[in-house]
N, C-alpha and C positions, 0 to 999 in steps of 0.2 A: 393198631389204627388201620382201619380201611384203606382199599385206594383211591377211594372217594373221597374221604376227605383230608387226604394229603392233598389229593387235586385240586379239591374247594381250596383249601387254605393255601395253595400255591396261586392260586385265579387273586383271592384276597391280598397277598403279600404284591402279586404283580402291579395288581389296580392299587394299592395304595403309593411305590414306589411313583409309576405315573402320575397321580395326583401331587403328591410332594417334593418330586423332585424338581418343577419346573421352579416353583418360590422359592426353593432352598438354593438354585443355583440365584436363583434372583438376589437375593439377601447376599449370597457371597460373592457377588460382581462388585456389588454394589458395598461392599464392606471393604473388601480385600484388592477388587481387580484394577488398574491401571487406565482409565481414557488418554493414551498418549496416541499422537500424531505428529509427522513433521510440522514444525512452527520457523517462520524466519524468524532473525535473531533483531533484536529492536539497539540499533548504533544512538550514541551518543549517552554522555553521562546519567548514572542511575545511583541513587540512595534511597536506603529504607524509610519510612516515615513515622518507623514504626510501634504502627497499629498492624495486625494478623487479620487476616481474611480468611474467609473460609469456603470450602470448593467442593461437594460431593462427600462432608465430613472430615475434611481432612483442611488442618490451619496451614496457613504460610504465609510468612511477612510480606505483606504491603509495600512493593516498590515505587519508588515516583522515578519516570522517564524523559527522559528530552522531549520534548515537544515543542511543534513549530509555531510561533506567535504569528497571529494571523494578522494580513497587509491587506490592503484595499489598490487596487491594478484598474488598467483601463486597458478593453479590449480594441480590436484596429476596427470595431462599430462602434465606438463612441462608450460602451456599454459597461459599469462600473464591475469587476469582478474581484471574488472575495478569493484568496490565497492564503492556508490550503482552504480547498474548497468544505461545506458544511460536513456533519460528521456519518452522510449517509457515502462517499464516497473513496474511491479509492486515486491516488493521486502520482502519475508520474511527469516530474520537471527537470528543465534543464537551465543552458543558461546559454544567450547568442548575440550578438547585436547586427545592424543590416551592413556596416562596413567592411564586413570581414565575408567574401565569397567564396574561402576555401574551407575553412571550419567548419561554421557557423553554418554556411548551405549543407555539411555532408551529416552535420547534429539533426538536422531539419527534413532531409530527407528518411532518415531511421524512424524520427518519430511521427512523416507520414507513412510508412511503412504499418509501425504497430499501432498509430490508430488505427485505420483499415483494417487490422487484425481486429481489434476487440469493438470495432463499431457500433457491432450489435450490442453490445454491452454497457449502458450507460453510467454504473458504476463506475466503471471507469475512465477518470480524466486527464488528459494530458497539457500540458502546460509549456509554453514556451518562452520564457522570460527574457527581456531585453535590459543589459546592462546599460546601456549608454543612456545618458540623460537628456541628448541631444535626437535621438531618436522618435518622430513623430505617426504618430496615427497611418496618416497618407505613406511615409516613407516603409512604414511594416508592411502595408498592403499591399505594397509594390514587388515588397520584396517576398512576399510570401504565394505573389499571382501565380505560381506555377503549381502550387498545391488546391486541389478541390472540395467541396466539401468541409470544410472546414469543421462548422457548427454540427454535421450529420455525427463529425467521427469526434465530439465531443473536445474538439483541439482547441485552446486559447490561446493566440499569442497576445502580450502580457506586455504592459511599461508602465510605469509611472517617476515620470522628472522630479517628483518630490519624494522618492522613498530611495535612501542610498542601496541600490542594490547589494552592492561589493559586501559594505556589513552585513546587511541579512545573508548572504550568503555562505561567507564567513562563518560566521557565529552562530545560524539557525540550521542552513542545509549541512553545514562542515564540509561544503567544498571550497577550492579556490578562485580564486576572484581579485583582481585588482590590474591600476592602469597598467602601463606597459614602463616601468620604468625607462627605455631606452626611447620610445616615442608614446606621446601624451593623450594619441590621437587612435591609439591601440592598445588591445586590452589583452589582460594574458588569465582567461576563465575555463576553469576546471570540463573535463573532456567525460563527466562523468554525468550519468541518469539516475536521479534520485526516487526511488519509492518508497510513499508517502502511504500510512493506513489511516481508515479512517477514525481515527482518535489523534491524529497527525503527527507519529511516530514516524520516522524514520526503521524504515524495514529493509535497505537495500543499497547497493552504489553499484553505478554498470558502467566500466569503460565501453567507449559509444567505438572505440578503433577497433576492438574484438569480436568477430562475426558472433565467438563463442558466445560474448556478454549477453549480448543480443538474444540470441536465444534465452539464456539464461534469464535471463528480464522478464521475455514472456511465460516460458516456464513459472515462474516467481510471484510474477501476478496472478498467474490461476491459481495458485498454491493461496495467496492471498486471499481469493476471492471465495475460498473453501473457508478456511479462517473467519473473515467476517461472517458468509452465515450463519456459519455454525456457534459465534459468540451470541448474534441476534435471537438463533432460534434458544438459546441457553435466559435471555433476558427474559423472553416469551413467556416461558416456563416457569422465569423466578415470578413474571407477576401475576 
């Protein structure tokens, strides 16, 4: 054989590996390889339903999750609001009432903090829930005049006299909640920030005393906000 054309036939063997190898690794991603990423962990009770789903070829049992039954709230404008919020958003609450100026002001302060953090981001909601049923409109806005912006950084604060908060709390967020056994007039509710996704899973709990948590919250929610789009742009695709 020449050396011509061992040379042709080595040009031919080169250009074909180029040509084939891009689809064959294609095929084998997409067969064999793994899309894993960090994912937070979804709190509150889970059972199978099952039926199998399927994901990129590959089945796996159909879970059903906790999820938060949604309440109807009134903000300190008169303004009805829906909790969790619709299912374009992502959702962080707590829980405060306006008699308590030690707590209840330093829960309120954090979450004017990480509004202002994610402001520009209207995905993200925050929420500030009042247990007492005695608590009115005027008395929230008073107590909340040393915070600005309010509606810019996407912040509710939140009451409604007809909806027991203490159960939903309870039973929906899984934090603690109830009056003060020792006085009637005080309440003894959970020091924790709940993150809410938007399918209104429970994705997080943040002691508000730990600067750590804190951070850790925010960290959490970006991780979040990676999460949802990349489930939406996946729906995009399917249809």
């Amino acid at each position: 054989m020449s050396k011509g054309t061992r040379k042709n036939r080595s040009k031919i063997v080169i250009l074909a590996l180029v040509l084939l190898l891009p689809g064959f690794l294609y095929i084998a991603v997409n067969r064999f390889g793994v899309n894993s990423y960090t994912s937070l962990p979804v709190f509150g009770e889970k059972q199978l339903s099952g039926e199998m789903k399927r994901n990129w070829g590959r089945e796996y049992p159909d879970t059903i999750f906790h999820t938060l039954s949604s309440i109807r709230l009134e903000d300190i404008a008169g303004e009805e609001v829906t909790f969790p919020a619709p299912d374009t958003c992502i959702s962080v609450v707590h829980l405060f009432y306006t008699r308590d100026e030690s707590f209840s002001r330093l829960m309120l302060d954090h979450i004017d903090a990480l509004a202002t953090r994610f402001q520009a981001n209207e995905i993200v909601n925050f929420y500030s829930m009042s247990v007492d049923s005695s608590d009115t409109a005027a008395a929230l806005q008073s107590f909340v005049r040393p915070y600005r912006d309010l509606s810019a950084k996407h912040w509710h604060i939140v009451f409604n006299p007809d909806v027991d908060i203490f159960v939903y709390a309870r039973e929906e967020l899984l934090i603690d909640a109830m009056v003060d056994p020792a006085d009637s007039s005080r309440f003894l509710i959970s020091n924790q920030l709940v993150l809410v996704d938007s399918k209104k899973r429970i994705r997080g709990f943040y002691d508000i005393s730990q600067k750590d948590e804190v951070d850790r919250l925010q960290d959490e929610v970006k991780l979040l906000l990676v999460e949802e789009v990349r489930n939406r742009s996946l729906k995009v695709e399917k249809k």
